[in-house]
N, CA, C and O atoms as a Maestro MAE file, in Angstrom:
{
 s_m_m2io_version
 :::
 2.0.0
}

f_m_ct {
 s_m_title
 :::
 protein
 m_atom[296] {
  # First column is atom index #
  i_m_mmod_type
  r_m_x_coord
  r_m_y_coord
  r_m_z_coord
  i_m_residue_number
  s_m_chain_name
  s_m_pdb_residue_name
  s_m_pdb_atom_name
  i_m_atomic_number
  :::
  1 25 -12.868 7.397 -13.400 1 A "UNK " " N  " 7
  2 3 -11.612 7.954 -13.824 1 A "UNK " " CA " 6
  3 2 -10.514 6.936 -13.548 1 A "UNK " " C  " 6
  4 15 -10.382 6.492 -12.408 1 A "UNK " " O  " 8
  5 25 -9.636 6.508 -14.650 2 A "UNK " " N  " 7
  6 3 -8.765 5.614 -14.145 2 A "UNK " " CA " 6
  7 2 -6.856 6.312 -13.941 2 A "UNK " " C  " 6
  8 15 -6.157 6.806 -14.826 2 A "UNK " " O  " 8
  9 25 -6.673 6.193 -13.171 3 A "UNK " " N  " 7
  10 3 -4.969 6.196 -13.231 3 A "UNK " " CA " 6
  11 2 -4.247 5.535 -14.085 3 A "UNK " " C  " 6
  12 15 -4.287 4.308 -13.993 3 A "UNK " " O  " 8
  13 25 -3.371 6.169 -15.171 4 A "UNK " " N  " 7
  14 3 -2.240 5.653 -15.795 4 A "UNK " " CA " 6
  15 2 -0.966 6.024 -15.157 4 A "UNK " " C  " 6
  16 15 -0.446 7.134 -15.052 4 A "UNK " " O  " 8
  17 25 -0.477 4.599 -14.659 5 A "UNK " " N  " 7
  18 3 0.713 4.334 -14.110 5 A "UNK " " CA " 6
  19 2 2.033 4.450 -15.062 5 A "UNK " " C  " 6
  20 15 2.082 3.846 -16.134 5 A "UNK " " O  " 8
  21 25 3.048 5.234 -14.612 6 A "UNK " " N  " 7
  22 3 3.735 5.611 -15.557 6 A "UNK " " CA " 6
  23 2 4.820 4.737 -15.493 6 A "UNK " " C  " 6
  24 15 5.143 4.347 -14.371 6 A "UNK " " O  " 8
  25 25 5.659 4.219 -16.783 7 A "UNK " " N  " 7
  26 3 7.189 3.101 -16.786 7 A "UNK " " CA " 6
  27 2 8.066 4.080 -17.123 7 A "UNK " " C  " 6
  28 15 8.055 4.987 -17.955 7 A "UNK " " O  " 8
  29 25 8.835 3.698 -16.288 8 A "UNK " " N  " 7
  30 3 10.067 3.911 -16.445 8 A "UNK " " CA " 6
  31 2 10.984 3.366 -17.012 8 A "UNK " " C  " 6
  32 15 10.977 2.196 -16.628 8 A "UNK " " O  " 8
  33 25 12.115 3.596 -18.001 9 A "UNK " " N  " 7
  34 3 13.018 2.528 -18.377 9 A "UNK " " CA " 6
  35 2 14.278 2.611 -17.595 9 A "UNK " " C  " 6
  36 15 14.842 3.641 -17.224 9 A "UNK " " O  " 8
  37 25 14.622 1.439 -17.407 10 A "UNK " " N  " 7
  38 3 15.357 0.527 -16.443 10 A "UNK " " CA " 6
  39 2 17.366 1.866 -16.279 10 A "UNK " " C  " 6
  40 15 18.166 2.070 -15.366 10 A "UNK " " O  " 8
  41 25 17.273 2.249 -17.440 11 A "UNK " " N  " 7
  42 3 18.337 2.770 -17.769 11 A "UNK " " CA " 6
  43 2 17.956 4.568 -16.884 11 A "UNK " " C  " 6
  44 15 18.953 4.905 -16.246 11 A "UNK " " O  " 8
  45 25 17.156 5.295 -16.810 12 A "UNK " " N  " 7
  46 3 16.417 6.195 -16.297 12 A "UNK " " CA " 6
  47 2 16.317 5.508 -14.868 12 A "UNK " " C  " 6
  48 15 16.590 6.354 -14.017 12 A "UNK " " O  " 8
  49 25 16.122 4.696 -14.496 13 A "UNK " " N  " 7
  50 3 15.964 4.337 -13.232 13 A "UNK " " CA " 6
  51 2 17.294 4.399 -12.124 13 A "UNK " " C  " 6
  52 15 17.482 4.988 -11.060 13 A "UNK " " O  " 8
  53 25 17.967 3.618 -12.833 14 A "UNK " " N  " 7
  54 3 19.607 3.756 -12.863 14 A "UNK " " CA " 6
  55 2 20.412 4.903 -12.427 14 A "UNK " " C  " 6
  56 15 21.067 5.011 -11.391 14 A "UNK " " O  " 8
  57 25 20.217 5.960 -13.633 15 A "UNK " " N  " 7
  58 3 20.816 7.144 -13.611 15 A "UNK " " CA " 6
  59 2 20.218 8.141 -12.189 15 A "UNK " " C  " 6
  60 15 20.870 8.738 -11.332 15 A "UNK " " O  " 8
  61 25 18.862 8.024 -12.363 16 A "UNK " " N  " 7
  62 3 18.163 8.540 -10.759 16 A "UNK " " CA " 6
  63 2 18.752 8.266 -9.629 16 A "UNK " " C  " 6
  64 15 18.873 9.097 -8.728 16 A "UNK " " O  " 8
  65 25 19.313 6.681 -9.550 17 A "UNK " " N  " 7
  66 3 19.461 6.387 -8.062 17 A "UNK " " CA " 6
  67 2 21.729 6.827 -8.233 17 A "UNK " " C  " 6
  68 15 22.450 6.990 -7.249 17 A "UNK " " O  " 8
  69 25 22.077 6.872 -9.297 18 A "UNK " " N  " 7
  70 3 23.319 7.168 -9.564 18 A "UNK " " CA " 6
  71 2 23.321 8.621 -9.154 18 A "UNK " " C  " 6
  72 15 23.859 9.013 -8.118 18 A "UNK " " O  " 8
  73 25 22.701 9.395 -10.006 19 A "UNK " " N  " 7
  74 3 22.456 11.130 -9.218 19 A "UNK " " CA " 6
  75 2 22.425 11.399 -8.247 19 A "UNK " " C  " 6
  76 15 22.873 12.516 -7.990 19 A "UNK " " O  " 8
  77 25 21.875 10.546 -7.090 20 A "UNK " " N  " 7
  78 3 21.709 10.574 -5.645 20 A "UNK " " CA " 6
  79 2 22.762 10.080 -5.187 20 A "UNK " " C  " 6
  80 15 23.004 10.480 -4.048 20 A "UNK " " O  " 8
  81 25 23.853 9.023 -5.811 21 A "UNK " " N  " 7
  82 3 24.650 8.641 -5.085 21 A "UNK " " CA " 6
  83 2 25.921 9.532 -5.294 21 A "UNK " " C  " 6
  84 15 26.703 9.727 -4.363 21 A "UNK " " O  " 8
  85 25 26.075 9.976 -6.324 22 A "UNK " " N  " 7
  86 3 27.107 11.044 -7.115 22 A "UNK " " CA " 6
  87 2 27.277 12.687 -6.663 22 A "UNK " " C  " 6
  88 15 28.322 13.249 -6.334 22 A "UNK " " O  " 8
  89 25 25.830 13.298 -6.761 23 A "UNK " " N  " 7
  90 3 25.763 14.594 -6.877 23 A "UNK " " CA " 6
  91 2 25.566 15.175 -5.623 23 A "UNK " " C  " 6
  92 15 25.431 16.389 -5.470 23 A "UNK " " O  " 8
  93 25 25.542 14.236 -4.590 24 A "UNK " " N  " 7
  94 3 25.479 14.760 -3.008 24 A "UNK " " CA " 6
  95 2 24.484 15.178 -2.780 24 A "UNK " " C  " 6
  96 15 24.296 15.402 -1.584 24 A "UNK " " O  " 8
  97 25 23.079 15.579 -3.956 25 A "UNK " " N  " 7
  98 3 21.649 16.071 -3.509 25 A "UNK " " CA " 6
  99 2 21.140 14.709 -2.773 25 A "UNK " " C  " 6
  100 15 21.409 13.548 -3.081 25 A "UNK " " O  " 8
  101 25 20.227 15.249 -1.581 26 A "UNK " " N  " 7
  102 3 19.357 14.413 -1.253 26 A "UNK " " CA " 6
  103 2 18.073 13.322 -2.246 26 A "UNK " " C  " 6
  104 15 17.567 13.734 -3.290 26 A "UNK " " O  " 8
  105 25 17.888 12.529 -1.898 27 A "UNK " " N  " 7
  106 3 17.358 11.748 -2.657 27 A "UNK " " CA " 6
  107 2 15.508 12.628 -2.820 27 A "UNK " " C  " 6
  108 15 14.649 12.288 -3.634 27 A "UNK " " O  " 8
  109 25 15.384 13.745 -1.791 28 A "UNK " " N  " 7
  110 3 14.439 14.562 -1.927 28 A "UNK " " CA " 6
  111 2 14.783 15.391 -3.109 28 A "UNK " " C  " 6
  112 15 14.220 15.113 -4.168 28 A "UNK " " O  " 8
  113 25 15.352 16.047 -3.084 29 A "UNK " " N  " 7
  114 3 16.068 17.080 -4.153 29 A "UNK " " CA " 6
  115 2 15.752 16.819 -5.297 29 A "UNK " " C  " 6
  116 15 15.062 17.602 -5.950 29 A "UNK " " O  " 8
  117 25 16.458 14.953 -6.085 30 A "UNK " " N  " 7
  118 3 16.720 14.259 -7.223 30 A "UNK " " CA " 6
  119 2 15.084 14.075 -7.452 30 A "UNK " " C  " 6
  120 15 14.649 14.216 -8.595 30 A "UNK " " O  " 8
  121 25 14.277 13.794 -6.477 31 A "UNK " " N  " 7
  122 3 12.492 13.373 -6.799 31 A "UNK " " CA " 6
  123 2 12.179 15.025 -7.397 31 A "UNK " " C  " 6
  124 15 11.971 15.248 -8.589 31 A "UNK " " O  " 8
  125 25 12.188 15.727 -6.698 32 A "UNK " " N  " 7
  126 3 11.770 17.020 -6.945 32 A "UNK " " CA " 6
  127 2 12.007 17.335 -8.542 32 A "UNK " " C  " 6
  128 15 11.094 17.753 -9.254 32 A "UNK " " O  " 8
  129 25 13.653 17.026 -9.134 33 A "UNK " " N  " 7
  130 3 14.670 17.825 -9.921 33 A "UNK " " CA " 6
  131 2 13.564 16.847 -11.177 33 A "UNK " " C  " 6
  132 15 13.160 17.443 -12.176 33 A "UNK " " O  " 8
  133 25 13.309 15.833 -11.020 34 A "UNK " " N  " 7
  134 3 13.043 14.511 -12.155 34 A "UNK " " CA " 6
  135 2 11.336 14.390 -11.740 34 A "UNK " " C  " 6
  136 15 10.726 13.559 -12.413 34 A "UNK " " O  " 8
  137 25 10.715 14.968 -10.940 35 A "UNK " " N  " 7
  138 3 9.329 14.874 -10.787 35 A "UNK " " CA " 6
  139 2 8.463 13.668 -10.348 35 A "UNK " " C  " 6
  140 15 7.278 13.377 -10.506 35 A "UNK " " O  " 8
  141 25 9.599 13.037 -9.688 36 A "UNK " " N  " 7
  142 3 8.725 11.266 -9.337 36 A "UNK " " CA " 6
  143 2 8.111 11.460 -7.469 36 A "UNK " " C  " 6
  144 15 8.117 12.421 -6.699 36 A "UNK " " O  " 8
  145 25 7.764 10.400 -7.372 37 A "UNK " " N  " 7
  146 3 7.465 10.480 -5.965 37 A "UNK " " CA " 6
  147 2 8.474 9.641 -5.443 37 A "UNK " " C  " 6
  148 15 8.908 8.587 -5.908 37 A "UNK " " O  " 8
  149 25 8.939 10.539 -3.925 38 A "UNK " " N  " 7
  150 3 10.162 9.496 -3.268 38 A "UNK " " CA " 6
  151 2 10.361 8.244 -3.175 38 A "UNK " " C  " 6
  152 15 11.401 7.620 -3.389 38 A "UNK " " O  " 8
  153 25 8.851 7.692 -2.691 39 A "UNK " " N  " 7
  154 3 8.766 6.333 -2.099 39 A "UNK " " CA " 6
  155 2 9.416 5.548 -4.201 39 A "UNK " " C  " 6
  156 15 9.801 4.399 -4.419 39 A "UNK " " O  " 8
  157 25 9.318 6.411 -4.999 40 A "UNK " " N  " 7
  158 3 9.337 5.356 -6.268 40 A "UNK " " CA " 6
  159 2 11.026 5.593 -6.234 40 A "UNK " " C  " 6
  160 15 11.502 4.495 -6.526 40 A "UNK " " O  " 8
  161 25 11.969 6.424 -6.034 41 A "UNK " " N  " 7
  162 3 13.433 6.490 -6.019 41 A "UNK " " CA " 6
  163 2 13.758 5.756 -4.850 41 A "UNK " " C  " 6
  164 15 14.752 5.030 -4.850 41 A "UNK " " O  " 8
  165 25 13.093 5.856 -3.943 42 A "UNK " " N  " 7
  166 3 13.425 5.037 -2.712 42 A "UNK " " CA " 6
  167 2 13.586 3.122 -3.547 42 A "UNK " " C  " 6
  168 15 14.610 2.460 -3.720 42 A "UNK " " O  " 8
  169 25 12.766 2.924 -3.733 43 A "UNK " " N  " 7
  170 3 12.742 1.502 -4.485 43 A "UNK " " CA " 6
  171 2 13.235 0.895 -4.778 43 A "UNK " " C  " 6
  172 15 13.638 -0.230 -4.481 43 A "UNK " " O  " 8
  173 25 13.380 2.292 -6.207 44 A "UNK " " N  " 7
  174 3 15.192 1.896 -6.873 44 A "UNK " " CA " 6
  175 2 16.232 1.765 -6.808 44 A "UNK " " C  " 6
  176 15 17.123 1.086 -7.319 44 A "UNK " " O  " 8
  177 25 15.984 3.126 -5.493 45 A "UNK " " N  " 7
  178 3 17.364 2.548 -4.269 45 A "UNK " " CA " 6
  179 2 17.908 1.213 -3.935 45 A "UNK " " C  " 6
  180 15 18.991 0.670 -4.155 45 A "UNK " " O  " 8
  181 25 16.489 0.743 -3.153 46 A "UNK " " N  " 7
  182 3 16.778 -0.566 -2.605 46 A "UNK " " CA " 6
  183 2 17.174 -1.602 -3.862 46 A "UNK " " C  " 6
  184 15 18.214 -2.259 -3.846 46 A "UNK " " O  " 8
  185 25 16.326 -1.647 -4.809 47 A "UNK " " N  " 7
  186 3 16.478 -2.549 -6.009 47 A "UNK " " CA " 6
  187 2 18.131 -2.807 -6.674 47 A "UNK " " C  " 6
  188 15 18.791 -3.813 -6.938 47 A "UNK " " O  " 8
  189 25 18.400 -1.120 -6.783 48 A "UNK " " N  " 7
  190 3 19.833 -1.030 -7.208 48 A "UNK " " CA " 6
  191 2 21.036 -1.319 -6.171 48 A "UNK " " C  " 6
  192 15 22.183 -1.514 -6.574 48 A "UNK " " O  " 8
  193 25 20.763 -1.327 -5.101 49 A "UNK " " N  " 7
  194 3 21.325 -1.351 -3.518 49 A "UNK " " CA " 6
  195 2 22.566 -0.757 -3.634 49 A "UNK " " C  " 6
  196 15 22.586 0.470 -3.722 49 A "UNK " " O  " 8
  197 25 23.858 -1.519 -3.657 50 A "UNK " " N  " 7
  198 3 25.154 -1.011 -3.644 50 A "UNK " " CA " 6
  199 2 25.080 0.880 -3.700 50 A "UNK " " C  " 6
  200 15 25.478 1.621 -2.802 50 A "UNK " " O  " 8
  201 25 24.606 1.204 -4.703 51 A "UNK " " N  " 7
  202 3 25.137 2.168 -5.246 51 A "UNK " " CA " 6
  203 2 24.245 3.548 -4.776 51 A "UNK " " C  " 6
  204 15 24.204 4.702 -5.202 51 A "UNK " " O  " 8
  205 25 23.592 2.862 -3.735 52 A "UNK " " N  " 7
  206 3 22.750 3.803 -2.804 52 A "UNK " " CA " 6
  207 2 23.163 4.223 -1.629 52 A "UNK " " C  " 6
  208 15 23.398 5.378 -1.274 52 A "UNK " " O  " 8
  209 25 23.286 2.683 -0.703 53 A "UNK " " N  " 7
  210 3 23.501 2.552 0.419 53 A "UNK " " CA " 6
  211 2 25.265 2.839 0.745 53 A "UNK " " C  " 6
  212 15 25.718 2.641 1.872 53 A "UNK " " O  " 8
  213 25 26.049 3.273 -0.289 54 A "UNK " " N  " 7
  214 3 27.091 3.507 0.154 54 A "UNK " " CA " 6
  215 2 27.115 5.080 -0.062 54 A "UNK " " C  " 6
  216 15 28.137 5.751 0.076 54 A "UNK " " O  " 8
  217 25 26.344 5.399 -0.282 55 A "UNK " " N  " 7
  218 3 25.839 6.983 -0.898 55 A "UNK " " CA " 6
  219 2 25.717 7.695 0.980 55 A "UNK " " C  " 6
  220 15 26.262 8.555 1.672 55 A "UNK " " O  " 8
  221 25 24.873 6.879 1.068 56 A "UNK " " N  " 7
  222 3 24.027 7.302 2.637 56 A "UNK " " CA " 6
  223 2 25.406 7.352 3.649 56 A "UNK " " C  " 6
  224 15 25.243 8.157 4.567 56 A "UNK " " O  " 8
  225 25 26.830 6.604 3.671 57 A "UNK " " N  " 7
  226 3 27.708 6.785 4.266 57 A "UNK " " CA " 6
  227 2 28.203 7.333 4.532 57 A "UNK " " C  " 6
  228 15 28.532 7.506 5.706 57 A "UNK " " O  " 8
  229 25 28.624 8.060 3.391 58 A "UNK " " N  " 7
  230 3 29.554 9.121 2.480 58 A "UNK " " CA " 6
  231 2 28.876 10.054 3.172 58 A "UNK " " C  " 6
  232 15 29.265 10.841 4.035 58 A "UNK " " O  " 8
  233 25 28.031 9.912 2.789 59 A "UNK " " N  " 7
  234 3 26.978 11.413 3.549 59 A "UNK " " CA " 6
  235 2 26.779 12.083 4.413 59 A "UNK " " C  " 6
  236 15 26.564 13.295 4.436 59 A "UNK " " O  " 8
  237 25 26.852 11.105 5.473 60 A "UNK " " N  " 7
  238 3 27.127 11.096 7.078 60 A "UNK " " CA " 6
  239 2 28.506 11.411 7.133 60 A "UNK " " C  " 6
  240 15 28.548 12.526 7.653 60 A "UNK " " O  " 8
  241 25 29.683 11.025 6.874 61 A "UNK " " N  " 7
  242 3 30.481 11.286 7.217 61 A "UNK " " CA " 6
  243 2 31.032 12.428 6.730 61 A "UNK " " C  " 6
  244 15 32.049 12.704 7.367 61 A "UNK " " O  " 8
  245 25 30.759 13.303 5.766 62 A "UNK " " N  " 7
  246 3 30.875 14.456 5.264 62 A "UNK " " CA " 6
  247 2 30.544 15.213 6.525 62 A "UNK " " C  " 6
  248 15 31.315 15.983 7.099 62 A "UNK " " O  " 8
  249 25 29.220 14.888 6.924 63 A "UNK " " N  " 7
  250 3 28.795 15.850 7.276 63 A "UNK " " CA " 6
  251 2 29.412 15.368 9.021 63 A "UNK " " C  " 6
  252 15 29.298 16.448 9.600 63 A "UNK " " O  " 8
  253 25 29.690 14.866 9.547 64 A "UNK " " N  " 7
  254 3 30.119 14.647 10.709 64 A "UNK " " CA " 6
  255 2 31.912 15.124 10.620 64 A "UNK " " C  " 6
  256 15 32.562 15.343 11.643 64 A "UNK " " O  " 8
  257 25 32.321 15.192 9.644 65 A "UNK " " N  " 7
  258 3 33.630 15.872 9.217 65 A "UNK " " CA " 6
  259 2 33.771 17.355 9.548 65 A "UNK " " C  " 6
  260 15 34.565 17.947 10.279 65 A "UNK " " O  " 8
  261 25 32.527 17.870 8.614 66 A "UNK " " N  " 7
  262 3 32.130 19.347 8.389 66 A "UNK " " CA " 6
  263 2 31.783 19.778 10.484 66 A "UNK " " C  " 6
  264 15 32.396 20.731 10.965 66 A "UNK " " O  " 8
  265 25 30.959 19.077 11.251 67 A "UNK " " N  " 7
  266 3 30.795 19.515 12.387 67 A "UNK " " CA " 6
  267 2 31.936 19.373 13.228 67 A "UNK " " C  " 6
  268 15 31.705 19.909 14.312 67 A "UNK " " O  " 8
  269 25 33.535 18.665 13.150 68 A "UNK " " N  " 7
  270 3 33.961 18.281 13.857 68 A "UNK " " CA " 6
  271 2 35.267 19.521 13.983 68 A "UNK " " C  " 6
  272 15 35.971 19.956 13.072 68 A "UNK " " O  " 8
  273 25 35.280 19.879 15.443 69 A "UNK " " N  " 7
  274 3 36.108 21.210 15.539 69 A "UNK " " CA " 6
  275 2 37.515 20.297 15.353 69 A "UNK " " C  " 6
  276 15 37.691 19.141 15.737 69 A "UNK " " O  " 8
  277 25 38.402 21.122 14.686 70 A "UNK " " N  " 7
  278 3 39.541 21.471 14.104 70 A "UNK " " CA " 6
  279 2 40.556 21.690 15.136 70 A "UNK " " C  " 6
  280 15 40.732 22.831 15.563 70 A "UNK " " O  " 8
  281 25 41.328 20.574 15.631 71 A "UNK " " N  " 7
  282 3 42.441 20.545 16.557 71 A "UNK " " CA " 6
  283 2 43.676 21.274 16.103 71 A "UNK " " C  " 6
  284 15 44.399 20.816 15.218 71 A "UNK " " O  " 8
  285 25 43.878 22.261 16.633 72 A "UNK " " N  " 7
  286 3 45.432 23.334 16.707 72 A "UNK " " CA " 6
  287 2 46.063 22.905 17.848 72 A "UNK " " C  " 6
  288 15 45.708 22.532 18.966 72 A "UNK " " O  " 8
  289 25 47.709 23.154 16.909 73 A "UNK " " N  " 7
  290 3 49.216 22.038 17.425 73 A "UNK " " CA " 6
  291 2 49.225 23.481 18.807 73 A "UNK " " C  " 6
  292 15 49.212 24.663 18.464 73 A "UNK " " O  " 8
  293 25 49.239 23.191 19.800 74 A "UNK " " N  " 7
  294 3 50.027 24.409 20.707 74 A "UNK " " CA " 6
  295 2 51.418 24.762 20.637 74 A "UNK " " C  " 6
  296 15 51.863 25.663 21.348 74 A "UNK " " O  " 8
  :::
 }
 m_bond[295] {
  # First column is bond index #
  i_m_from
  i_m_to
  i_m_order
  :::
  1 1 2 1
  2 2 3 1
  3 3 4 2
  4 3 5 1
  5 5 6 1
  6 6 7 1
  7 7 8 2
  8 7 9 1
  9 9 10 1
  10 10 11 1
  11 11 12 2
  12 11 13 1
  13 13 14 1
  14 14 15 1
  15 15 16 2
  16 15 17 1
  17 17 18 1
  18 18 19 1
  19 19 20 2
  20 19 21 1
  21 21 22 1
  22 22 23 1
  23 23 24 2
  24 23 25 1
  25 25 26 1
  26 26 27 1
  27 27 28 2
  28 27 29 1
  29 29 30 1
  30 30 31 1
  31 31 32 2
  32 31 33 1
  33 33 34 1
  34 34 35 1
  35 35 36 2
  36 35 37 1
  37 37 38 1
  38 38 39 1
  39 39 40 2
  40 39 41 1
  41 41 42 1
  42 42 43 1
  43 43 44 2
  44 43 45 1
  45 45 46 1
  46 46 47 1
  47 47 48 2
  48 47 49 1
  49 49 50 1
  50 50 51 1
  51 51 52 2
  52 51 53 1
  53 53 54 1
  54 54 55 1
  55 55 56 2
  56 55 57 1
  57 57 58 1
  58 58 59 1
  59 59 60 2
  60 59 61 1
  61 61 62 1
  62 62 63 1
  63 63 64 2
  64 63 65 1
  65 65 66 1
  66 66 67 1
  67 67 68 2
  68 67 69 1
  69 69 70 1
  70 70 71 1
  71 71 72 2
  72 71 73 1
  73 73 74 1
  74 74 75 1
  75 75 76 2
  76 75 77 1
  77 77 78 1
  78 78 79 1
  79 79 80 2
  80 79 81 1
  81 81 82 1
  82 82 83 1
  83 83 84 2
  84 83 85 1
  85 85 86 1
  86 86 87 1
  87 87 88 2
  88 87 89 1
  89 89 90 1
  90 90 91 1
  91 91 92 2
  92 91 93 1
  93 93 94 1
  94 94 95 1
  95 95 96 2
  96 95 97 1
  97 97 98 1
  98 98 99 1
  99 99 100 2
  100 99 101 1
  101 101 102 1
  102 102 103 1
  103 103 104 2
  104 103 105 1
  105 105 106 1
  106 106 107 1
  107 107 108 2
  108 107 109 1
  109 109 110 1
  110 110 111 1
  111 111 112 2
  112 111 113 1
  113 113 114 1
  114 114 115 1
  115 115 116 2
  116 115 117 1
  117 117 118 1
  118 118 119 1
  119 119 120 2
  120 119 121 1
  121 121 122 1
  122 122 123 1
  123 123 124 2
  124 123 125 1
  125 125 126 1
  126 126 127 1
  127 127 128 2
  128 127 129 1
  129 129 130 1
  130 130 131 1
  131 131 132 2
  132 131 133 1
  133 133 134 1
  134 134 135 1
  135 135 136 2
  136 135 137 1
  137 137 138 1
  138 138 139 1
  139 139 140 2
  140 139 141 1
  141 141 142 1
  142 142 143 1
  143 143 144 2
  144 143 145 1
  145 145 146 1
  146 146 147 1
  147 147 148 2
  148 147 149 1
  149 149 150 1
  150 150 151 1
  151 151 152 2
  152 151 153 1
  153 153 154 1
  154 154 155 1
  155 155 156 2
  156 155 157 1
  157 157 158 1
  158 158 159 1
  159 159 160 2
  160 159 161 1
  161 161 162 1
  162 162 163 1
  163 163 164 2
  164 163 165 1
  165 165 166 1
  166 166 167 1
  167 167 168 2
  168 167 169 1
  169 169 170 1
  170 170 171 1
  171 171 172 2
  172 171 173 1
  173 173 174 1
  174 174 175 1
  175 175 176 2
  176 175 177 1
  177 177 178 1
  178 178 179 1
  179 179 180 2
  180 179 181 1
  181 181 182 1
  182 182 183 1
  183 183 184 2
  184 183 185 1
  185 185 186 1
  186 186 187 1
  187 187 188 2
  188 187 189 1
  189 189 190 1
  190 190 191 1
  191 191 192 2
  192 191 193 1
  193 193 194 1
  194 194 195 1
  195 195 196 2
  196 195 197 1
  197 197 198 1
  198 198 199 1
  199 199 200 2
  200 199 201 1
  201 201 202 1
  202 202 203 1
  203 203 204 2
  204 203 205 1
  205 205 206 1
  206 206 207 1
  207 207 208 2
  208 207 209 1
  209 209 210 1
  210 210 211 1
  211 211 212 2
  212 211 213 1
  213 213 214 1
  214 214 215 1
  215 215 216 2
  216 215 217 1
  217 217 218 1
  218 218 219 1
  219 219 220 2
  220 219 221 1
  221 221 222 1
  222 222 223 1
  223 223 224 2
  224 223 225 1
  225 225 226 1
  226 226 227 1
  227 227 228 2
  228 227 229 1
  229 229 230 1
  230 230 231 1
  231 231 232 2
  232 231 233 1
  233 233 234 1
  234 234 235 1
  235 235 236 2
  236 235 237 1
  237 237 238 1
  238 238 239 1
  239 239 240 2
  240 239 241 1
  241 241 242 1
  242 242 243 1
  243 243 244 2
  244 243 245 1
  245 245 246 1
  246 246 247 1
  247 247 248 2
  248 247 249 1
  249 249 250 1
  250 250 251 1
  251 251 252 2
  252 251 253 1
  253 253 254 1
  254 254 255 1
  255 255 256 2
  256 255 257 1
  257 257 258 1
  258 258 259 1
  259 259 260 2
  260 259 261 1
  261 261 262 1
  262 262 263 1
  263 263 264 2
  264 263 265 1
  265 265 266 1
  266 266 267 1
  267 267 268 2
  268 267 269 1
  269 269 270 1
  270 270 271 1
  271 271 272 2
  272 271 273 1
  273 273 274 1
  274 274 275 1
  275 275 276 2
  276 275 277 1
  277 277 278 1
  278 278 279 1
  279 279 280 2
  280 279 281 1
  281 281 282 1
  282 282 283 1
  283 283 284 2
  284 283 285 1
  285 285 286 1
  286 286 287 1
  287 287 288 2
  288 287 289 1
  289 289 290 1
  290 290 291 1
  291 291 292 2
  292 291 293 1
  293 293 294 1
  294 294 295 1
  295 295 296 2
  :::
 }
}
């Protein structure tokens, strides 16, 4: 039985790792939503870089925003 490895076009690849950087879903979520396996969005991540790794920032700091109690003036 042989495996056919599936291509992707370059433009689809793009938009995947853009969805993850845009739509605030986890890069789990976007594999799930589009049916690939992580480690292959992970890739494209790295491949596409910029537009990932500033994703992962944003992210953190949302969420370190969202935990941070709310100082009232006395």
């Amino acid at each position: 039985m042989s495996v056919t490895r599936r291509v992707f076009p370059e433009a689809f690849k793009r938009e995947a790792v853009e969805r993850v950087a845009t739509s605030g879903l986890s890069a789990g979520a976007v594999v799930r939503d589009l049916g690939l396996h992580e480690t292959v969005l992970r890739r494209w991540m790295m491949q596409f870089g910029a537009q990932a790794t500033g994703t992962r920032c944003e992210r953190e700091a949302r969420r370190v925003r969202r935990r941070r109690p709310t100082m009232s003036k006395p």
